[in-house]
N, C-alpha and C positions, 0 to 999 in steps of 0.2 A: 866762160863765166857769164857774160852779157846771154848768150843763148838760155843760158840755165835759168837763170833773170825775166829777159824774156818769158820764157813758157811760164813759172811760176807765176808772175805777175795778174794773167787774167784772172790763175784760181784764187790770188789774196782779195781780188776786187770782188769776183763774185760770193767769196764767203762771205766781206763785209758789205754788201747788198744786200744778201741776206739777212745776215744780223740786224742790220739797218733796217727790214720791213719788218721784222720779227719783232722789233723792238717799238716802232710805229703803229703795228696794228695791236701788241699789248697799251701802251698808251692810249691810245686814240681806240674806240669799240668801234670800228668803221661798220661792222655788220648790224650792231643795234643802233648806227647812227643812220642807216640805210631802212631799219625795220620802221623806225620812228619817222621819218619819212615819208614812208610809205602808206603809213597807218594815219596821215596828216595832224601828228604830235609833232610837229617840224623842233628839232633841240640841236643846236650849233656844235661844232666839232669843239669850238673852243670850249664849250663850257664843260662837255663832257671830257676833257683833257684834265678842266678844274676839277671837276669831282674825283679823279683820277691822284689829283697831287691831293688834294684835302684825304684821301685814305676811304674815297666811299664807293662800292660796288655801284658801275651807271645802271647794271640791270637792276637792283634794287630799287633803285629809283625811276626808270625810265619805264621799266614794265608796269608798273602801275599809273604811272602818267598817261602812256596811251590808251589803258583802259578806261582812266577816268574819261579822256576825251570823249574815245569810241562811246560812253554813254552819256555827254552831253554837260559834264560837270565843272564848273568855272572855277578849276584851281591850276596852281602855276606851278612851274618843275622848283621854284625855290619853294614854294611854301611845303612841299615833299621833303626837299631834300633837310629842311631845317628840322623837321619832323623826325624825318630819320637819323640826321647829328645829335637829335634829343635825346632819342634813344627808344625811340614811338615804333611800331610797327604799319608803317608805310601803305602796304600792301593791307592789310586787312582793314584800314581806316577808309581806304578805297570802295572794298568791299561793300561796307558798311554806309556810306555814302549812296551807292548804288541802289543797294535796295532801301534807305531810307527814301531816293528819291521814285522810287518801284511803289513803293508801297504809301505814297502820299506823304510821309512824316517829315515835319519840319526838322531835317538836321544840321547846321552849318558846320563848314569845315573845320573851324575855332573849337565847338563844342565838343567835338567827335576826335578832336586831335586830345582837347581838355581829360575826355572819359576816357581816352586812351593811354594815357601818360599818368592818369588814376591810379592804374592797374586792371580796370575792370575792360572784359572781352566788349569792346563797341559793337562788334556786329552781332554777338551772341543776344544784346538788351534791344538791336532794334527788333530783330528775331523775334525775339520774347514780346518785343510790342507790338507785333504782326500775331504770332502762334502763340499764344497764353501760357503758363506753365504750372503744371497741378504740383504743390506741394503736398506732402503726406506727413502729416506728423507723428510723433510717437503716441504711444500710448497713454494719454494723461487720466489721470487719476484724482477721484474728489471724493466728499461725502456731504451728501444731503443732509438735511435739517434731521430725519429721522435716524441717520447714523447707517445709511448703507451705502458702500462704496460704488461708486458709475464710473465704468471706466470707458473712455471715449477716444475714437479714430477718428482724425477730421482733414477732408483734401480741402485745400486752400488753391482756388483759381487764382491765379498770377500776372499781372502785365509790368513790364520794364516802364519805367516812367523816366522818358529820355532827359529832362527837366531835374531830376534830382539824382541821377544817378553818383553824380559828382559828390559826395560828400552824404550820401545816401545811405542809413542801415542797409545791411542785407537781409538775406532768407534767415538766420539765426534769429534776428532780432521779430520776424512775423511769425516764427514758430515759437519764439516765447512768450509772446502778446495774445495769439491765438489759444495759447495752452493757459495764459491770466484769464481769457474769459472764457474759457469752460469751467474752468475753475471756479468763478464768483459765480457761472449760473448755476453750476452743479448747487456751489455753496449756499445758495440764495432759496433752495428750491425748498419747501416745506416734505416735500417725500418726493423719492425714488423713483416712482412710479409719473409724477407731473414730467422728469425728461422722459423716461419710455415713452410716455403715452404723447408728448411732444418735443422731438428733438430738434425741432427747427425754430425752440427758445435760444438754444447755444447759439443759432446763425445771427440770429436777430440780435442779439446782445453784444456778440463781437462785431459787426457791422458797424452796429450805430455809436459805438465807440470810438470808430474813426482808427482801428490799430492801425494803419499803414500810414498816419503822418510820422514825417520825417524818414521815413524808407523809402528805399529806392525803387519802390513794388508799389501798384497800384490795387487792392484788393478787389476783385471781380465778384467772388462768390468762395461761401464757404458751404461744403455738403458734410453730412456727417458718413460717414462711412460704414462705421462701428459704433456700436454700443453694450455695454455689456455690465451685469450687474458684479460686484464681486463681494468683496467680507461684509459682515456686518458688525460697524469701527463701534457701532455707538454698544452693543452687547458685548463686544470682547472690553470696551474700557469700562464697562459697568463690570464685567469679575474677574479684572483686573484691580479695580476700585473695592468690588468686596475680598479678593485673596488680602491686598495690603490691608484693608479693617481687621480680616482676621489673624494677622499677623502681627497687629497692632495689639488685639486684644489677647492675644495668648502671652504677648511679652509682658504687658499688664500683668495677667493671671498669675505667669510665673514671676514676677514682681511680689505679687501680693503673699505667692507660697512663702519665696523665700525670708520676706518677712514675720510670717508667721512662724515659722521653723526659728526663725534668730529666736523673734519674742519665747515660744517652747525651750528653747535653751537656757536663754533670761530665767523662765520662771523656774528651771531644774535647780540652777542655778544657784536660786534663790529660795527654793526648800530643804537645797542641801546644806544652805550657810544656816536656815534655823534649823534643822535637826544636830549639826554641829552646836548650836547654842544651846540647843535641848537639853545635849549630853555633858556640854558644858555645865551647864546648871547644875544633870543632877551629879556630876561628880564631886559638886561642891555640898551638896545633900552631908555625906559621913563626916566630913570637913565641920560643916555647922555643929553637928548632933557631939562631934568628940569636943568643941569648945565649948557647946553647953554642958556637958556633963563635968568638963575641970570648971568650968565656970560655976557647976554646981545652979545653973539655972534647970538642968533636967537633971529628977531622979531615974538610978538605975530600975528602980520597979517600972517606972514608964516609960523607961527605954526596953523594958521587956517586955509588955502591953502591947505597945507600938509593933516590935517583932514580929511576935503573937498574932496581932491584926493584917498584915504583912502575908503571914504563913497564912493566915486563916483564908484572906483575899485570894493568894495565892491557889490554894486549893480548890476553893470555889469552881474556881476560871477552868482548873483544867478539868474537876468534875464537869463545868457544862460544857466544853469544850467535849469530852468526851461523848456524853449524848448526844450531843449535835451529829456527830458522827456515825454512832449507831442510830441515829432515827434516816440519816441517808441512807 
């Protein structure tokens, strides 16, 4: 049993040797504590053991340490590491630092961590303030004083203004400013033909307006791109203006029939209530004649006179009545 013991005993030791380096070189990054070293980013065993229990990857942090050194930059493995507990992107703040100090631009480490924790890409705006950036806008659309549409493409020259980025409109708010002043120049213009014949009114007037305060964009230059004639607003709303007159006036019109027609029915109307009274009348005629006669106000000799004259009249009518006919 002691023999079996024995033998056993070296392999317990050396598996927990093992375990024991295994567990020491997960802890402790002895090979990026050896890189850093080497690189003369000198960062202590201890600390990176600390960043180890705090839950932060040392290459995160340590790889961009060295490179900041390697180009000369005066920041500290904590002012990284707090950056990165922020929730900052470590490594590209690096970046961005580097060629800000490449390319002459005042950027300090405070700022760059500030634009980074914005949201906005830090190395992408020093980029931008090194390499310009053409914006394209849409198609914007106007109508001159004479009422023809000019429709206009316009590249907007670009620079990142490291200074306002923080709290800075973006590119949305220069392509809506840029598209306000084509608009008032288009608008402004007595005819169509003053932008064709000078389109580098649009540049001047968005310029000297200043659209890029308060954005994070510095305006360089604006070129027109396109230009291009299209409807003509002020002829279509002039008959659009005369369909609705005439639409106006025909509702009139038939207004007016329809009151004409009532009033024609009024006056039928009202020749059929006197011919009703007409007949009324003369049905009272025989009614009269039979009370004068019991009344003895009329004799029956001139109630037969009267007849007579009656028949006589009678006859007359349809005598000429007849001739009228044969002379047709």
């Amino acid at each position: 049993m002691d023999m079996e013991m024995a033998q056993i005993m070296p392999i317990i030791i050396g598996v927990l040797i093992v375990i024991g380096i295994f567990l020491f070189l997960n802890m402790v990054p002895v090979m990026l504590w050896i890189s850093a070293w080497a690189s003369g980013a000198y960062i202590g065993l201890v600390k990176l053991v600390a960043m180890r229990l705090r839950r932060i990857t040392p290459s995160r942090v340590v790889n961009p340490y060295i490179k900041a050194r390697k180009a000369g930059l005066d920041v500290t493995i904590d002012q990284l590491e707090t950056h990165l507990l922020a929730g900052g992107n470590v490594d590209r703040v690096v970046d961005a630092l580097i060629a800000a100090e490449r390319a002459n631009i005042n950027l300090e480490f405070v700022k760059a961590v500030a634009i980074d924790l914005a949201g906005r890409d830090v190395l992408e705006a020093v980029q931008m303030s090194v390499n310009p950036k053409v914006i394209t806008t849409p198609i914007v659309s106007a109508v001159a004083k004479d009422g023809i549409e000019v429709k206009v493409v316009a590249r907007v020259t670009v620079r990142a203004n490291i200074d306002r980025l923080v709290g800075g409109a973006g590119e949305e708010t220069i392509l809506a400013r840029v598209g306000e002043g084509i608009v008032t120049t288009n608008g402004g213009a007595e005819s169509h033909k003053e932008i064709l014949k000078h389109p580098d009114l649009i540049s001047e007037t968005v310029l000297r307006k200043g659209l890029d305060a308060g954005t994070a964009f510095e305006i360089l230059s604006i070129d027109i791109a396109e230009i291009d004639i299209g409807k003509n607003i002020g002829a279509q709303l002039q008959t659009d203006q005369a369909e609705a007159d005439k639409r106006i006036a025909q509702a009139k019109a038939e207004e007016r029939r329809a009151m004409a027609v009532a009033t024609e029915q009024e006056n039928r109307a009202r020749v059929e209530e006197m011919r009703a009274n007409v007949v009324q009348a003369e049905a009272e005629v025989p009614l009269a004649l039979a009370d004068a006669l019991r009344n003895g106000k009329l004799g029956y000799m001139d109630y037969l006179q009267m007849q007579n004259i009656e028949a006589d009249t009678k006859m007359r009518k349809n005598i000429s009545g007849s001739d009228s006919t044969e002379n047709e």
